[in-house]
C-alpha positions as CSV (number, residue, x, y, z in Angstrom):
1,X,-2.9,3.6,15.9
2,X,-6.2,2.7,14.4
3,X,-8.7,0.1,15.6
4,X,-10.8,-1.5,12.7
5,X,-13.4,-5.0,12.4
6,X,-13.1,-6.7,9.7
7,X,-16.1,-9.6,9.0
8,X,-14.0,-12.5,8.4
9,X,-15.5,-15.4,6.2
10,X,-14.9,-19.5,6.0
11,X,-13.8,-20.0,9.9
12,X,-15.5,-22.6,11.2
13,X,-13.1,-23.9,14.3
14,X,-10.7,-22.6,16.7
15,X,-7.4,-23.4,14.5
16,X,-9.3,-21.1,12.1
17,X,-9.4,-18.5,13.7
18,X,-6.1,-19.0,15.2
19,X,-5.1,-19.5,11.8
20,X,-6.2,-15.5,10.9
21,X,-5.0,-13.7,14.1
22,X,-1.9,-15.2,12.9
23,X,-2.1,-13.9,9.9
24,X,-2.7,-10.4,10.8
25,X,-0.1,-10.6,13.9
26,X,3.0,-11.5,11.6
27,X,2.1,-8.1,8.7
28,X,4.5,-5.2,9.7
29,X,2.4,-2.3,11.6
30,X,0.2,-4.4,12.8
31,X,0.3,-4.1,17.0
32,X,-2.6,-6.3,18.0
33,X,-5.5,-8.7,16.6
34,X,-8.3,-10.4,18.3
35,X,-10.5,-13.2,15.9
36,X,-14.0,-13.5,17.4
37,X,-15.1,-17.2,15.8
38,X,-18.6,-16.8,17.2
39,X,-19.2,-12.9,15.7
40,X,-16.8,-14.0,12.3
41,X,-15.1,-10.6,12.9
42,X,-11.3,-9.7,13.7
43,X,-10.5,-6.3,15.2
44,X,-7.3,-5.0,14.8
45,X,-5.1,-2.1,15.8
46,X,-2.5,-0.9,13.4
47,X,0.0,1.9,11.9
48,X,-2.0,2.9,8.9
49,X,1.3,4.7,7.7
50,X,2.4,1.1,7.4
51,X,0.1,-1.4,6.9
52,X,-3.6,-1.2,4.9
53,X,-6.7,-2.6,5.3
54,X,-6.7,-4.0,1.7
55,X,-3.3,-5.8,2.8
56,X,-4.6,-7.0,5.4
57,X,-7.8,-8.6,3.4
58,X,-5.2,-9.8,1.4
59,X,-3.2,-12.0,4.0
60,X,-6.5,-13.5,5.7
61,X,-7.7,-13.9,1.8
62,X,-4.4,-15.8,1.1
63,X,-4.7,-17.8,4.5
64,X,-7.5,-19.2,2.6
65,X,-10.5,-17.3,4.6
66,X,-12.7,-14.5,2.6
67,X,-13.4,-10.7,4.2
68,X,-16.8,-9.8,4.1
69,X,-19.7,-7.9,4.8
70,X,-21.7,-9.7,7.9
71,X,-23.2,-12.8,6.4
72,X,-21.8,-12.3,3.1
73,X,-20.4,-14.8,0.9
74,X,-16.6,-14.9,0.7
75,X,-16.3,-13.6,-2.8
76,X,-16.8,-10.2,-1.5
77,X,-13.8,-7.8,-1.9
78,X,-12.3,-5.4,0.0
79,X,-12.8,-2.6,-2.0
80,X,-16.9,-3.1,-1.4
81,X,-18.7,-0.6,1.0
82,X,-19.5,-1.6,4.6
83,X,-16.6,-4.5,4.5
84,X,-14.9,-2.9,7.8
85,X,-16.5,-1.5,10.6
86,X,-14.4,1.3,12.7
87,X,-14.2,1.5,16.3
88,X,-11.8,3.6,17.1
C-alpha cells in the first residue's frame, strides 16, 4: 500500500469534504481516505497496482472539486509537478 496527499480544491464545508472522502472510498484499491477541510488536503492509502493517482484526480474532479497544488486555482491538473505530496 501507498500513502499519498493530494491538495484538494473548491471545499468549503463539511458535506464537501465528506463529499470527496466519499469519492475516493468507493474507487476499487482504495483502503482508506481522510479529507482535512481546514489543510484542503486528502491523504490516501491505496493499491497502486489497482488504482492511480490520476484516477483518483479524476473522481474528486468529477465530484465537482479541483486537485491542486497548495493554494492553487482548481484548473490545475494532475499531470502538473508538486500536485501530490508522499508520505509514505
Amino acid at each position: 500500500m501507498k500513502r499519498e496527499t493530494l491538495y484538494v480544491t473548491g471545499m468549503s464545508c463539511t458535506h464537501c469534504s465528506a463529499r470527496v472522502e466519499s469519492v475516493l472510498k468507493e474507487l476499487p484499491g482504495v483502503n482508506s481516505a481522510a479529507v482535512d477541510l481546514e489543510g484542503k488536503t486528502a491523504s490516501v492509502e491505496y493499491d497502486e497496482d489497482q488504482v492511480s493517482l490520476e484516477t483518483m484526480a479524476k473522481a474528486i474532479e468529477d465530484a465537482g472539486y479541483g486537485v491542486g497544488e497548495e493554494d492553487s486555482p482548481a484548473s490545475e491538473t494532475p499531470k502538473k509537478k508538486g500536485l501530490f505530496r508522499r508520505t509514505g
